[in-house]
KOLGU-481637 format. One line per field, with one value per atom (N, C-alpha, C): residue number from 0; residue in one letter; atom name; x, y, z. Coordinates in steps of 0.1 Angstrom, whole numbers. Example, Ala and Ser with C-alpha at 12.3 -4.5 7.8 and 13.67 -1.06 7.14 Angstrom:
<nodes>
k <- (0  0  0  1  1  1)
r <- (A  A  A  S  S  S)
a <- (N  CA  C  N  CA  C)
east <- (132  123  132  128  137  129)
north <- (-57  -45  -33  -22  -11  0)
up <- (78  78  78  71  71  79)
</nodes>
This chain:
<nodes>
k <- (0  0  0  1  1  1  2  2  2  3  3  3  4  4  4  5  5  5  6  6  6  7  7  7  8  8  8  9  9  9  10  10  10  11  11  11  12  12  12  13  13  13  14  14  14  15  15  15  16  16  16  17  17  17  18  18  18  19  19  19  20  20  20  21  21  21  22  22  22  23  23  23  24  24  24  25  25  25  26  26  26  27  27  27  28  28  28  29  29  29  30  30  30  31  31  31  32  32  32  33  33  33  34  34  34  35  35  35  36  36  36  37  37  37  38  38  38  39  39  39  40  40  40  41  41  41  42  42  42  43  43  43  44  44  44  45  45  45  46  46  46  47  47  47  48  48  48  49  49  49  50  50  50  51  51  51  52  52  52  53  53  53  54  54  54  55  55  55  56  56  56  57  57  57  58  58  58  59  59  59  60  60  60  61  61  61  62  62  62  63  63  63  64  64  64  65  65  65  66  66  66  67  67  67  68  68  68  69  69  69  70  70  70  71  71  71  72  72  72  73  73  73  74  74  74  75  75  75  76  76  76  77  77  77  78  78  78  79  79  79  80  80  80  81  81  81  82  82  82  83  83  83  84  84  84  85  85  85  86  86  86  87  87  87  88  88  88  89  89  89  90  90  90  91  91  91  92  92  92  93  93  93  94  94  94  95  95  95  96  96  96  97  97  97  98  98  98  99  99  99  100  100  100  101  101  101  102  102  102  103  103  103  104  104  104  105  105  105  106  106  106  107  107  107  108  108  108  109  109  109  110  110  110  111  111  111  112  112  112  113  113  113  114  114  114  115  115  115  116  116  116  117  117  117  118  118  118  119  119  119  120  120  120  121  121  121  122  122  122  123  123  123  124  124  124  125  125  125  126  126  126  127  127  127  128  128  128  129  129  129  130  130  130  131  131  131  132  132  132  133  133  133  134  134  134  135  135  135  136  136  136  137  137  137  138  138  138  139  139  139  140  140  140  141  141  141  142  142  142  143  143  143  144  144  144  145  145  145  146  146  146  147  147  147  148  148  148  149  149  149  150  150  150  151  151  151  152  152  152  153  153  153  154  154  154  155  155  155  156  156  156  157  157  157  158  158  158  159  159  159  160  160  160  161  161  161  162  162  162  163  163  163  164  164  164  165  165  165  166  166  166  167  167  167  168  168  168  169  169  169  170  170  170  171  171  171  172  172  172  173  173  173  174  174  174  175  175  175  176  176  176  177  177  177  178  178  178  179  179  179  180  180  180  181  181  181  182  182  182  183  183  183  184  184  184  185  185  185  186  186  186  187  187  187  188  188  188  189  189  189  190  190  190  191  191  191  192  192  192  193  193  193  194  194  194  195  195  195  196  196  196  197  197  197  198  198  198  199  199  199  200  200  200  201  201  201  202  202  202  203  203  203  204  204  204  205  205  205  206  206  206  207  207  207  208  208  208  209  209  209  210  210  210  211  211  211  212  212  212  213  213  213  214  214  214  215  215  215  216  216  216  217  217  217  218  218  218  219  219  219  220  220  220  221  221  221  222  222  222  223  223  223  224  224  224  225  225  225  226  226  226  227  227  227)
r <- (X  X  X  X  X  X  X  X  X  X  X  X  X  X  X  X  X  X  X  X  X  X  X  X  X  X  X  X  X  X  X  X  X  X  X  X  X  X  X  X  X  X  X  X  X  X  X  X  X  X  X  X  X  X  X  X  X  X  X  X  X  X  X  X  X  X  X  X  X  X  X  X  X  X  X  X  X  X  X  X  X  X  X  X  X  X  X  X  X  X  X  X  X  X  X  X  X  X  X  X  X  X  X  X  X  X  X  X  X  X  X  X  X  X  X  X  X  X  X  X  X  X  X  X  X  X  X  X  X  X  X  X  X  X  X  X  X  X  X  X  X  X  X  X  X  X  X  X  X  X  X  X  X  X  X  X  X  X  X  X  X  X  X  X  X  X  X  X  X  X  X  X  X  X  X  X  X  X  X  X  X  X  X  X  X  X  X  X  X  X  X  X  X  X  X  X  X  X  X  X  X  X  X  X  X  X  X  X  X  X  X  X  X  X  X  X  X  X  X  X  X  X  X  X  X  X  X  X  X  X  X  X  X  X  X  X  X  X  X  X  X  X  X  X  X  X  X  X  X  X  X  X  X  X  X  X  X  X  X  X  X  X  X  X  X  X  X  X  X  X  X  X  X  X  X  X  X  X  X  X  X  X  X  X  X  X  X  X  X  X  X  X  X  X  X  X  X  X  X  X  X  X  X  X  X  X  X  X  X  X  X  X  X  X  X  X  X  X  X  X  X  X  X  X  X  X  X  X  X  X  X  X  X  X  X  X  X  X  X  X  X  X  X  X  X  X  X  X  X  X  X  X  X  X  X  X  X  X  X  X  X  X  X  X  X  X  X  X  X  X  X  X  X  X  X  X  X  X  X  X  X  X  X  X  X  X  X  X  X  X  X  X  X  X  X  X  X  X  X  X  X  X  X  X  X  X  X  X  X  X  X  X  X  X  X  X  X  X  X  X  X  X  X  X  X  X  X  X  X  X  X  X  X  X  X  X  X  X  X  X  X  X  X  X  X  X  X  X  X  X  X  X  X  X  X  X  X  X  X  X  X  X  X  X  X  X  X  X  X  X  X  X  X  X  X  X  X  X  X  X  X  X  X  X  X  X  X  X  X  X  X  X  X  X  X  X  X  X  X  X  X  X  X  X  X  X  X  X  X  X  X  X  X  X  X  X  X  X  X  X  X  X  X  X  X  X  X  X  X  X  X  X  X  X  X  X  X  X  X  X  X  X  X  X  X  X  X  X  X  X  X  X  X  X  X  X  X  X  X  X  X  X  X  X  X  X  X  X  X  X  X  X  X  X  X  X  X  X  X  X  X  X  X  X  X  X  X  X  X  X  X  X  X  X  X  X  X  X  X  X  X  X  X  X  X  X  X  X  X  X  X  X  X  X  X  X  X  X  X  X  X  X  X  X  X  X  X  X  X  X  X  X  X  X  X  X  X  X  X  X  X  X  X  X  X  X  X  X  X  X  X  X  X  X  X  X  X  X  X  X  X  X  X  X  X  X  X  X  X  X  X  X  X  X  X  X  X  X  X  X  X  X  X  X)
a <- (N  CA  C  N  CA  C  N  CA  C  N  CA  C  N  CA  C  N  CA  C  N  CA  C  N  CA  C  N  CA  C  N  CA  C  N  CA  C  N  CA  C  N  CA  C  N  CA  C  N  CA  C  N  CA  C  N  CA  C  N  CA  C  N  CA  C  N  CA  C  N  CA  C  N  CA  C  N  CA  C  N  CA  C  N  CA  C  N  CA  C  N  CA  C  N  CA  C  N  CA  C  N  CA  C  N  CA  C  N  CA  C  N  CA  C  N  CA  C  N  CA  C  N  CA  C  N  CA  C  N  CA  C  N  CA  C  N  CA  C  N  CA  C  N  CA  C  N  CA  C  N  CA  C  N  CA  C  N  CA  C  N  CA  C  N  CA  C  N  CA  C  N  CA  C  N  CA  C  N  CA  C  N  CA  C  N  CA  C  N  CA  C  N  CA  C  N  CA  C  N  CA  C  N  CA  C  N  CA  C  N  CA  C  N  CA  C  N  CA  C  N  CA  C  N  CA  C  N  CA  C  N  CA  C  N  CA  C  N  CA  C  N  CA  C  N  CA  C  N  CA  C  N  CA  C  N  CA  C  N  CA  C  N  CA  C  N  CA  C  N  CA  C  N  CA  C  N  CA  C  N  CA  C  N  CA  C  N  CA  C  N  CA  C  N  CA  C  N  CA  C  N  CA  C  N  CA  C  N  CA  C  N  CA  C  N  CA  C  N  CA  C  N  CA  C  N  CA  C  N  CA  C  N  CA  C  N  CA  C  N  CA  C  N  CA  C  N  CA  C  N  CA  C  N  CA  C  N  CA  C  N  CA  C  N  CA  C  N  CA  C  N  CA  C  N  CA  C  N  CA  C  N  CA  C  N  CA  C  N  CA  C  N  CA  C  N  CA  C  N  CA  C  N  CA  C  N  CA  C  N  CA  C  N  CA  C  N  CA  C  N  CA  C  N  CA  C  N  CA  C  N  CA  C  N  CA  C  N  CA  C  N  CA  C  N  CA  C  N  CA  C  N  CA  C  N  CA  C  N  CA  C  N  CA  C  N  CA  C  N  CA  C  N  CA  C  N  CA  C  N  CA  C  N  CA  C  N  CA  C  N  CA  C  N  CA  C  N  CA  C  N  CA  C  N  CA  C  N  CA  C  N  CA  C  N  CA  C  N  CA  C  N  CA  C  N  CA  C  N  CA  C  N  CA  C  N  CA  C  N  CA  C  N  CA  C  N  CA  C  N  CA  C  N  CA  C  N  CA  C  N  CA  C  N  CA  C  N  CA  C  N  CA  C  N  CA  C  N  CA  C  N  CA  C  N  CA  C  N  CA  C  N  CA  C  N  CA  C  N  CA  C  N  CA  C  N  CA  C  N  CA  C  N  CA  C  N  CA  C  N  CA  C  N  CA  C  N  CA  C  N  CA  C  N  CA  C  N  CA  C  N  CA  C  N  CA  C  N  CA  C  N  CA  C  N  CA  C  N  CA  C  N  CA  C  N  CA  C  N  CA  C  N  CA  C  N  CA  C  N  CA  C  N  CA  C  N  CA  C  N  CA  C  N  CA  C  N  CA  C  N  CA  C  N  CA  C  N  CA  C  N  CA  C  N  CA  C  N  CA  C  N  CA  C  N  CA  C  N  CA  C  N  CA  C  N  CA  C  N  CA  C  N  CA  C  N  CA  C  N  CA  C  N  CA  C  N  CA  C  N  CA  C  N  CA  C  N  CA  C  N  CA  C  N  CA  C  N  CA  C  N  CA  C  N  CA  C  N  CA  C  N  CA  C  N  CA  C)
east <- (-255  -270  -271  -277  -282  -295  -291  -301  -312  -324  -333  -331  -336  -335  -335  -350  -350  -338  -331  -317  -307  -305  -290  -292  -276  -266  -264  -263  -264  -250  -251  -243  -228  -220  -209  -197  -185  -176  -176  -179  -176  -171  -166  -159  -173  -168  -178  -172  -187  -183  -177  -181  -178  -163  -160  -142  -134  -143  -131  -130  -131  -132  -138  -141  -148  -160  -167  -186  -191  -188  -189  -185  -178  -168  -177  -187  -193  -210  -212  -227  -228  -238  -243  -242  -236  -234  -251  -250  -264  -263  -273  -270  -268  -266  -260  -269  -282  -290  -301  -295  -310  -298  -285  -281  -276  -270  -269  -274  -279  -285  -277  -279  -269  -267  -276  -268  -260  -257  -245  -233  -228  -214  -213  -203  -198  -192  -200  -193  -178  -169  -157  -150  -160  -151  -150  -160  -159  -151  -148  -135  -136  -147  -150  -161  -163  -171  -181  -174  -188  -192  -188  -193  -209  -217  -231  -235  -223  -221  -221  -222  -222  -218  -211  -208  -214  -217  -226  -221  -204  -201  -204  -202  -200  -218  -228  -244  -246  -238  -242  -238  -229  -225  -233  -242  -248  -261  -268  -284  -286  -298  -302  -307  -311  -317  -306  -294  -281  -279  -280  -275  -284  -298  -305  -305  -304  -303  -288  -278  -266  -267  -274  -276  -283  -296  -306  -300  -289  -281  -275  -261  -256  -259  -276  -282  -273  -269  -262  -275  -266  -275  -278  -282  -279  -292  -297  -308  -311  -324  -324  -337  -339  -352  -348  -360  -367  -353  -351  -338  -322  -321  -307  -301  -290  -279  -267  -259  -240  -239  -243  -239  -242  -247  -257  -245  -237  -226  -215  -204  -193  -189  -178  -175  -155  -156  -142  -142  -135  -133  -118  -117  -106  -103  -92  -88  -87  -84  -87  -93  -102  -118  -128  -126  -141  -144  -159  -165  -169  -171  -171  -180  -193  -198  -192  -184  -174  -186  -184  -185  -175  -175  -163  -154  -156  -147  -139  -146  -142  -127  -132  -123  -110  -112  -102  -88  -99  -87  -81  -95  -86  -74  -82  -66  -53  -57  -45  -34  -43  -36  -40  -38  -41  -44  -52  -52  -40  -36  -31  -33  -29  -32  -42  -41  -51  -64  -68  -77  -80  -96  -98  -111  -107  -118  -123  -136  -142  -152  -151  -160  -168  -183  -190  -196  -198  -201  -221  -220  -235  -242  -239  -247  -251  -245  -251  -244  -233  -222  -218  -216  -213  -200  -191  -176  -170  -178  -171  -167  -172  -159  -152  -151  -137  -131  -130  -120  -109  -103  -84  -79  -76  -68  -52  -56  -43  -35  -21  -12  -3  0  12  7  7  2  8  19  25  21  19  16  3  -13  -18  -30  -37  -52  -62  -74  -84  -92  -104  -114  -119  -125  -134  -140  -151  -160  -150  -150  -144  -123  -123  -107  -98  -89  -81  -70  -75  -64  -57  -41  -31  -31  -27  -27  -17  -9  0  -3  -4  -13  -8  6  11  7  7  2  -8  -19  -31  -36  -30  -27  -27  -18  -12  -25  -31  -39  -51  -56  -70  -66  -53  -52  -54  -45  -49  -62  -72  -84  -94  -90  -103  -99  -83  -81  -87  -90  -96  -110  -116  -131  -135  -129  -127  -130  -120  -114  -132  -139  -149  -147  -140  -142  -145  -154  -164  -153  -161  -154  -149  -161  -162  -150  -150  -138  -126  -125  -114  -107  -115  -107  -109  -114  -114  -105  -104  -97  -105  -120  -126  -133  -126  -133  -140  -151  -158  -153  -156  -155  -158  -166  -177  -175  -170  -164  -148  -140  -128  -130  -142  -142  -148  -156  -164  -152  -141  -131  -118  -117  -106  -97  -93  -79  -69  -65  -54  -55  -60  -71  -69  -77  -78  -63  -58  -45  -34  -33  -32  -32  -43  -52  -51  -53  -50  -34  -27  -9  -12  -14  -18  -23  -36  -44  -36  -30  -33  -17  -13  1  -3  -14  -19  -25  -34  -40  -33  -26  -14  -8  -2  7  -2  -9  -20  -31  -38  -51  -58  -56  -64  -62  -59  -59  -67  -64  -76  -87  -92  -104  -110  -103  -108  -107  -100  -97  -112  -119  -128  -141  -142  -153  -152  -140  -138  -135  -132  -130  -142  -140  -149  -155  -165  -171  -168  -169  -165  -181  -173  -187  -197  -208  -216  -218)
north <- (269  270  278  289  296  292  295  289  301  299  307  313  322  329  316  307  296  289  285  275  285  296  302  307  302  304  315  321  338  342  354  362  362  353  354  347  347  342  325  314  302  293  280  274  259  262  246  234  228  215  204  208  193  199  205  213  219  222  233  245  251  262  276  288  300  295  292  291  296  310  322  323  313  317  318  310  312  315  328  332  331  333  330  314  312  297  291  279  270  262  264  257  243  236  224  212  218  209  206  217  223  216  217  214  201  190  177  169  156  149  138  135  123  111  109  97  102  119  124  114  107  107  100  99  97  110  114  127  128  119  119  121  118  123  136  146  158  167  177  188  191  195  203  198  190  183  193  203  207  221  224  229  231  240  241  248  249  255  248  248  243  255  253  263  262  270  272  254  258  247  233  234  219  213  222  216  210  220  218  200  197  182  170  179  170  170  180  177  167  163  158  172  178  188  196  197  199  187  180  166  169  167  165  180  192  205  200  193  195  185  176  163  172  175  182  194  204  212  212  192  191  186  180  168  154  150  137  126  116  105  93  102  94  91  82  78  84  90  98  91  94  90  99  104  109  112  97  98  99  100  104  110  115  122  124  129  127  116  110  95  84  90  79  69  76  75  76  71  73  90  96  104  107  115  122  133  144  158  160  169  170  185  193  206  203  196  195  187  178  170  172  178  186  178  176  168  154  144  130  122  115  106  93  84  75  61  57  45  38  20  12  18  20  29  43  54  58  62  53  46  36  33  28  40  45  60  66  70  79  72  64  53  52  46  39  51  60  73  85  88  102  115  121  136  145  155  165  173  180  189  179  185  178  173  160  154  143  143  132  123  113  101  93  94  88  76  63  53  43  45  36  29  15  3  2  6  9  19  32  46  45  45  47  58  62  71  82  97  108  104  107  105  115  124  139  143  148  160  147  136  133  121  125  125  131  120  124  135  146  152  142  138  137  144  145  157  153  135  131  116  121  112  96  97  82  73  80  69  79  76  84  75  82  79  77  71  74  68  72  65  57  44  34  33  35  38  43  36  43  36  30  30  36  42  45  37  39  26  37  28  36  30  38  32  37  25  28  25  35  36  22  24  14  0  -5  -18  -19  -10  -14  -13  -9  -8  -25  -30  -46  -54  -51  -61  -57  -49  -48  -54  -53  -60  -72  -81  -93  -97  -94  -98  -95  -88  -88  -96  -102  -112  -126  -126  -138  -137  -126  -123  -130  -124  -126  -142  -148  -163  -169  -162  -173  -175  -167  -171  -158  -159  -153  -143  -130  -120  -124  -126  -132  -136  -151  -161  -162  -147  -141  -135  -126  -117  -134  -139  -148  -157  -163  -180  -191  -187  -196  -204  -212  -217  -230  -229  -243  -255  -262  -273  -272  -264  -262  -251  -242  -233  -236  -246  -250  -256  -264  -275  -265  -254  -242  -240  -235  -225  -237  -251  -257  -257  -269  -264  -257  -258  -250  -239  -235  -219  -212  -221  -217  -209  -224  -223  -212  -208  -189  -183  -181  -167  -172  -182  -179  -177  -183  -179  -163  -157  -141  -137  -139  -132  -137  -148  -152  -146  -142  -133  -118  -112  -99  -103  -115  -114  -116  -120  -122  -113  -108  -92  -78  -81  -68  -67  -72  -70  -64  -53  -38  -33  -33  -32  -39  -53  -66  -63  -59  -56  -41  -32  -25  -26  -36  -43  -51  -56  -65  -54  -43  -30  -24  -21  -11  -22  -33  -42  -42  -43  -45  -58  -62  -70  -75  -88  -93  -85  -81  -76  -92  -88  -104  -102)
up <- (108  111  124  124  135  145  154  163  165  168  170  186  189  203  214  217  225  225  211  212  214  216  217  228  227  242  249  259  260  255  255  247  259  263  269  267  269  263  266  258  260  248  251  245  241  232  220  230  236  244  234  222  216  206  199  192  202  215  224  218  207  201  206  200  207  196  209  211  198  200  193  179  170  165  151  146  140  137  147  152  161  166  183  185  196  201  206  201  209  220  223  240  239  246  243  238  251  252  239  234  218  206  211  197  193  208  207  217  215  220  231  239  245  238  228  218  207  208  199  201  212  214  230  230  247  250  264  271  270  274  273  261  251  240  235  242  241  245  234  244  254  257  268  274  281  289  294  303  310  308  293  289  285  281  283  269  258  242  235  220  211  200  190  179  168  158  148  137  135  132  131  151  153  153  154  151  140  127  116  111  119  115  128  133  142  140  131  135  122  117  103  91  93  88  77  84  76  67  68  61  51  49  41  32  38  25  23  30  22  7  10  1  -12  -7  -17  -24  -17  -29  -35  -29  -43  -53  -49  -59  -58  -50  -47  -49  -53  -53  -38  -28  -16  -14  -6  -4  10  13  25  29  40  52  67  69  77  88  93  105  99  88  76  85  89  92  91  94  90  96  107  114  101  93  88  72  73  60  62  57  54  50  54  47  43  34  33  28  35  38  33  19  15  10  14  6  -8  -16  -28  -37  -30  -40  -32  -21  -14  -4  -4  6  -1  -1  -5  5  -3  6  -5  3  -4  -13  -22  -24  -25  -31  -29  -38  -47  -57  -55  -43  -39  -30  -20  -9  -15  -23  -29  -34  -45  -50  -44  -33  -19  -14  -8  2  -3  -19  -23  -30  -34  -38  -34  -17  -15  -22  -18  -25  -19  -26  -23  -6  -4  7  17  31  44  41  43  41  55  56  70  65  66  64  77  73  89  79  84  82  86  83  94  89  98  91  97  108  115  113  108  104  121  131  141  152  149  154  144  156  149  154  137  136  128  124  117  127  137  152  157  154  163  151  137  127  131  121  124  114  110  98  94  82  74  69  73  63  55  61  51  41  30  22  19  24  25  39  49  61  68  69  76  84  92  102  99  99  98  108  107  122  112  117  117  123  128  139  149  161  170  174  161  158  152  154  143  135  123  116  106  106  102  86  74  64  57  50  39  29  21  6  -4  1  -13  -8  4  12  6  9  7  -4  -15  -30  -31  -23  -28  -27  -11  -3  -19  -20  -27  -38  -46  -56  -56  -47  -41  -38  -31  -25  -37  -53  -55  -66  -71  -80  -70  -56  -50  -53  -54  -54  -67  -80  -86  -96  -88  -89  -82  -74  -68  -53  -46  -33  -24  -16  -9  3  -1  5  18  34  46  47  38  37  39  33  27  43  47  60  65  70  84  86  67  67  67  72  78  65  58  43  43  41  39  33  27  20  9  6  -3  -13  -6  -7  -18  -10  -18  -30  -32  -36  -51  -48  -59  -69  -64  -67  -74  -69  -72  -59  -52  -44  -47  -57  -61  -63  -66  -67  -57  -48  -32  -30  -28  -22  -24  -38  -46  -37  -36  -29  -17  -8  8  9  2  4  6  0  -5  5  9  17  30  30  45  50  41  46  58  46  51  65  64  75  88  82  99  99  94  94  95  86  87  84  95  99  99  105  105  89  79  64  57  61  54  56  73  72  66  65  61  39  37  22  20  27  32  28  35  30  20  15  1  -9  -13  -23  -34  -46  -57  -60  -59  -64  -79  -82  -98  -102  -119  -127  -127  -127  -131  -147)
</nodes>
């Protein structure tokens, strides 16, 4: 997106406060102040701090206005309002299945079976943080990164292949997602499902949850719901 004369940057050599990149590299650079807002981010997280640019690029994943023609030209089925933006969704960015606003079904395929060639997944649970410019790139499909808001969690496809299997034969069975990552099971709760039942599925789950945490919970957001 080009900036009009008022938002662009003068015509001199600088570097994108937020990629570190040449300003320039895609049209006239925008000034900083026209193209992100202080609840873009934390200053620190930017390449270039005192810098006073922004790149044609790095706007286009920060204003809402891009969001919404990008939604409206692929015809996506996303639900948009007024304050919509890239903060506002999950996404995954891939050399060979494109751009992706994820559902549970999505996130699943991807994780458990990588795409081909460089791919970076960023996921938010608040729609409240821009996490496309400081996404991780993936290159190796057996162990890779992704942000969670402002974590990065490491994933091994085939692990987390196991955990989802697991957690959604517990969903399944009758016992409540929550339950599931925490341990934390009612009475009422046991008493729904059978003890024995239970007992299955916390052996299972409660392996992951000690060992690998950071997987469960993110097993906990992408997991499928029983059909009703």
């Amino acid at each position: 997106m080009q900036p009009t004369h008022r938002e662009a940057y003068p015509e001199e050599p600088a570097r994108c406060a937020v990629c570190g990149g040449d300003a320039h590299a895609y049209g006239r650079a925008w000034r900083r102040e026209k193209a992100i807002s202080e609840s873009f981010g934390p200053s620190e997280s930017l390449s270039v701090q005192h810098s006073r640019a922004v790149c044609c690029a790095c706007v286009h994943f920060a204003i809402g206005k891009t969001f919404h023609a990008t939604i409206v030209r692929r015809g996506l089925q996303v639900k948009l309002w007024p304050q919509a933006s890239w903060r506002s969704y999950s996404h995954i960015f891939s050399e060979s299945l494109g751009h992706i606003i994820p559902r549970r079904e999505d996130w699943r395929r991807v994780l458990t079976s990588p795409p081909g060639g460089r791919f970076m997944a960023v996921m938010t649970n608040t729609g409240m943080k821009n996490l496309v410019y400081r996404g991780l790139i993936a290159e190796d499909g057996d162990l890779f990164a992704m942000l969670v808001e402002d974590r990065a969690v490491w994933v091994n496809p085939r692990l987390l292949g196991d955990i989802v299997l697991a957690f959604e034969a517990a969903l399944a069975d009758g016992l409540r997602r929550d339950d599931l990552l925490s341990g934390d099971y009612s009475a009422a709760s046991i008493f729904k499902v059978g003890r024995a039942t239970w007992q299955v599925h916390e052996e299972a789950i409660g392996q992951f949850r000690r060992q690998s945490l950071h997987l469960l919970r993110l097993v906990h957001a992408i997991a499928a719901s029983p059909a009703r």
